[in-house]
C-alpha positions in Angstrom: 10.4 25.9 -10.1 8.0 23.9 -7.8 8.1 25.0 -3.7 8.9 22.6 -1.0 5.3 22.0 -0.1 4.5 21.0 -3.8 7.2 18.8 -4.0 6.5 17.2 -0.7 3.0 17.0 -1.8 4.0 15.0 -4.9 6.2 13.1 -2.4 3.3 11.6 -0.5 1.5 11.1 -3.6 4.1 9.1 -5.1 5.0 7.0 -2.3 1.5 6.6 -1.1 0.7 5.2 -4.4 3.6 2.8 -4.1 2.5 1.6 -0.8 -1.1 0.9 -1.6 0.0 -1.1 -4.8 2.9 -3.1 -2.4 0.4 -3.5 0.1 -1.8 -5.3 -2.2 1.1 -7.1 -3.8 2.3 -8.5 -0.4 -1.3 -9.3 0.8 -2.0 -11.2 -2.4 1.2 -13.0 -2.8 1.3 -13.8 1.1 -2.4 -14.6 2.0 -4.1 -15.2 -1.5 -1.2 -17.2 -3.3 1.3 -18.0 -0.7 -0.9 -19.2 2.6 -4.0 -19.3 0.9 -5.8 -18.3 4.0 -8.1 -16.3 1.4 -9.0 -15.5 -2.3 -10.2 -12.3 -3.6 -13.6 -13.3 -4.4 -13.9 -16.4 -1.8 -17.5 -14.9 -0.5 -18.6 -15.2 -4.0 -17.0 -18.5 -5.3 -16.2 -21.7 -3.7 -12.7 -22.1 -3.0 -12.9 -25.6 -1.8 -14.9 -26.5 -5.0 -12.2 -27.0 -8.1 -13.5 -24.5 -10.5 -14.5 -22.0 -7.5 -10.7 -22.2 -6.3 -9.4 -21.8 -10.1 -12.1 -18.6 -10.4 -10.3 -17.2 -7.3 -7.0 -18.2 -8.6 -7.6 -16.4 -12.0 -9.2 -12.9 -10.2 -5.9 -13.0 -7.5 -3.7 -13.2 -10.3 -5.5 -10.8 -12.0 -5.7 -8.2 -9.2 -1.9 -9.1 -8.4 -1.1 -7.6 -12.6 -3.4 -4.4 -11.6 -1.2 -3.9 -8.0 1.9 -4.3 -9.5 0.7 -1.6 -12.0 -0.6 0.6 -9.5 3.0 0.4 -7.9 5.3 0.8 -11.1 2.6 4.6 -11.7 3.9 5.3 -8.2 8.0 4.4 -8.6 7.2 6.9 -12.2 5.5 9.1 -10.0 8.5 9.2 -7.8 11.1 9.1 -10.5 9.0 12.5 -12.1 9.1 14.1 -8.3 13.2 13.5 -8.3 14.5 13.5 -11.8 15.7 17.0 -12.6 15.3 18.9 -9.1 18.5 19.9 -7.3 16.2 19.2 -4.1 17.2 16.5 -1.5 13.9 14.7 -0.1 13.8 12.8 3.1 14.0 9.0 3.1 11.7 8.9 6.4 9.1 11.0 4.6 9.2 8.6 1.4 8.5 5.6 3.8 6.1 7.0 5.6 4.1 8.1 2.9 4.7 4.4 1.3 3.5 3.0 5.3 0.6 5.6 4.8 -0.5 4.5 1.2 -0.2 0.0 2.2 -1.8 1.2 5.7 -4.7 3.0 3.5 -4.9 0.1 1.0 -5.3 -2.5 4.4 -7.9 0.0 6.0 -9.8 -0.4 2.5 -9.5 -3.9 2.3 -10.6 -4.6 5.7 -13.6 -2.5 6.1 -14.9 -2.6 2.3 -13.7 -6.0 1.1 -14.3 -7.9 4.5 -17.6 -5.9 5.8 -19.1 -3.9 3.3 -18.9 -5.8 -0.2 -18.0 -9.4 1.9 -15.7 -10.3 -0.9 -14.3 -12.3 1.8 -12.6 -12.6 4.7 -9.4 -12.3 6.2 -9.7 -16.7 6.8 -12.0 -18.6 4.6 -15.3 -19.3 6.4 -15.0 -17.2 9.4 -14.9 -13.8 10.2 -12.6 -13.8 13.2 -9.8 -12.8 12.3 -11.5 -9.8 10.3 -11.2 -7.1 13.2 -7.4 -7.7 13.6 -6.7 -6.7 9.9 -8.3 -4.1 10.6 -6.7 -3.2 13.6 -3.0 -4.4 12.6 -4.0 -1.9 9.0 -5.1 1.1 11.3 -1.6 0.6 13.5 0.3 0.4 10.0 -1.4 3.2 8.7 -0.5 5.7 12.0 3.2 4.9 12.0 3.2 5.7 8.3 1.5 9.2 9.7 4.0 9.3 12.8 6.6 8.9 10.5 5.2 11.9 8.4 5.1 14.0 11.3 8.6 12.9 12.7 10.1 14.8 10.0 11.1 18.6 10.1 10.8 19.1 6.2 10.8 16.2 3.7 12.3 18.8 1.2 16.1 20.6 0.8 18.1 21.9 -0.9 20.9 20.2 -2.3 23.5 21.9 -0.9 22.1 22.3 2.7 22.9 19.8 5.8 25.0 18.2 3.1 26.3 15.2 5.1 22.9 14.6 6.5 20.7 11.7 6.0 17.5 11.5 7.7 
């Protein structure tokens, strides 16, 4: 039988990994497809030419099927954590670890997308608003920690605190 810290390890695995896949679903369905404020390979390809704004099209799409798989391996990740334990698990700890793993996939984005590869930038053709993704990421990414530390034990068992919900 796994121990509490095992299973809350597979906890923040699981919901990390759901986070960093939503967090790239929501920033590419908000900012790449939605608002179009930027395309995944804008730095690279035109997006005010036609066939430069398709390209960018095609690879946002394309990232937004590899996201959405990288979130479905964390919700079987999670199901695999749950399914057949008679633990209960925390609610707060499952969020925070999914605020951790979008706050990581932001932090990532904004340093290594924006600075280091300059795939491209938070706004097409500037780089002002670069350093408040990556602030707003590293704020998201410390209440997903807070959250973490907020809770006493992510792990119980079953029949302990039974009325309790965290």
């Amino acid at each position: 039988m796994a121990t509490a810290d095992s299973l809350r390890r597979r906890l923040l695995l699981a919901g990390g990994t759901i986070g960093f896949g939503f967090g790239a679903v929501v920033d590419t369905v908000i900012f790449h497809l939605t608002l179009q404020t930027h395309h995944l390979l804008s730095g690279y390809y035109d997006p005010y030419s036609l066939d430069g704004y398709r390209t960018n099209v095609m690879f946002d799409g394309l990232f937004l099927i590899a996201t959405l798989a990288i979130t479905c391996v964390g919700f079987g990740l999670l199901w695999r954590v749950v399914n057949g334990t008679d633990r209960r698990f925390s609610t707060t700890y499952l969020l925070g670890s999914i605020l951790v793993g979008a706050g990581v996939f932001n932090v990532y984005d904004g340093v290594v997308d924006h600075y280091v590869l300059d795939l491209h930038n938070v706004v097409h053709g500037t780089e002002a608003w670069n350093p408040h993704w990556v602030v707003v990421s590293v704020i998201m990414l410390a209440l997903g920690l807070g959250l973490l530390r907020a809770t006493d034990g992510a792990v119980r068992p079953r029949n302990a605190d039974a009325g309790h919900l965290e």
